[in-house]
N, C-alpha and C positions, 0 to 999 in steps of 0.2 A: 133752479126753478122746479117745483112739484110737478111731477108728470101726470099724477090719477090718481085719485081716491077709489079704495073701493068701500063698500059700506056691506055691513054683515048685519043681519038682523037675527037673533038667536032668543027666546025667550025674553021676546019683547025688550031686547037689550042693544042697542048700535053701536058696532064698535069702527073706526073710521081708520082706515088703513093706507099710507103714503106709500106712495113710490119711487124712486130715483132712477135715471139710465146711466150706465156706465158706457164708454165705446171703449174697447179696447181691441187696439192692434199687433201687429207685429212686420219689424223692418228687419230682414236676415241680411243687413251688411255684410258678413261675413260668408254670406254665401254655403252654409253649410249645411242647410234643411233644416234650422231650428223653427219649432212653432210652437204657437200659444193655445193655450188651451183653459178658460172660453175666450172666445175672439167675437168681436162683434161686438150688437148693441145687445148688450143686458140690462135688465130690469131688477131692481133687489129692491127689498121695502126698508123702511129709514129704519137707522142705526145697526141694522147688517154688516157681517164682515163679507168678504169677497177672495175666493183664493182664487193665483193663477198658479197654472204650472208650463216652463218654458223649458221642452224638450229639446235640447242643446248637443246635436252631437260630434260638435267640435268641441266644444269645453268652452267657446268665445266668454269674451264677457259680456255681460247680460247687465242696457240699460234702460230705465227708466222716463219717462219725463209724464209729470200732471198736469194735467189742465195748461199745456203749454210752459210750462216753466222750465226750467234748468233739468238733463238729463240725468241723474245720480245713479252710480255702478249699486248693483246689486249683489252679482256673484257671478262665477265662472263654472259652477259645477254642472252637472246632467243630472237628474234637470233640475232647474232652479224654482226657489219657489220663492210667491209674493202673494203678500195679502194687502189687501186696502180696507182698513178697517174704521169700524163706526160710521156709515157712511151718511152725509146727513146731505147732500146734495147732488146735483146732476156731475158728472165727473169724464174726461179722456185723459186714456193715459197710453203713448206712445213707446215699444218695447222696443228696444234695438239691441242686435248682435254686433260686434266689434271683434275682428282679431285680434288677438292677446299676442303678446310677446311669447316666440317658441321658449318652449321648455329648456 
């Protein structure tokens, strides 16, 4: 669902501009001090990319889940990164930490 138009008027010209919220969290299962970075509700204009970066510093592995769906591994590095690209709608996307199998 579109959140807000804005409208620009420039030499008599209108150009009308969408916007989408993203929520995004973070669950440290792992208990290790990882965080997200941006967290919360964002705002991005349609067909934006969106990067996140999850500061990891246990190495856990790092998951996923949109809009409620299936959680999908990501990666286990420090820090991890993700982008949610082309974005053409309102979006949550729930980040979790997991302990990894010791090395």
């Amino acid at each position: 669902m579109e959140k807000a138009d804005a409208h620009f008027v420039e030499c008599g010209v209108t150009a009308i501009v969408k916007y989408y919220t993203v929520f995004a969290f973070l669950t440290d299962n792992a208990g290790n001090g990882a965080t997200l970075d941006p967290e919360g509700s964002i705002i991005v204009s349609i067909g934006s990319d969106l990067d996140f970066t999850i500061i990891n510093p246990g190495n856990d592995e790092v998951y996923v889940a949109i809009d409620g769906g299936d959680a999908e591994y990501i990666d286990s590095s420090n820090p991890t990164e993700y982008t949610l690209e082309n974005i053409q709608a309102d979006h949550s996307l729930l980040f979790t930490t997991e302990e990894g199998l010791p090395a």
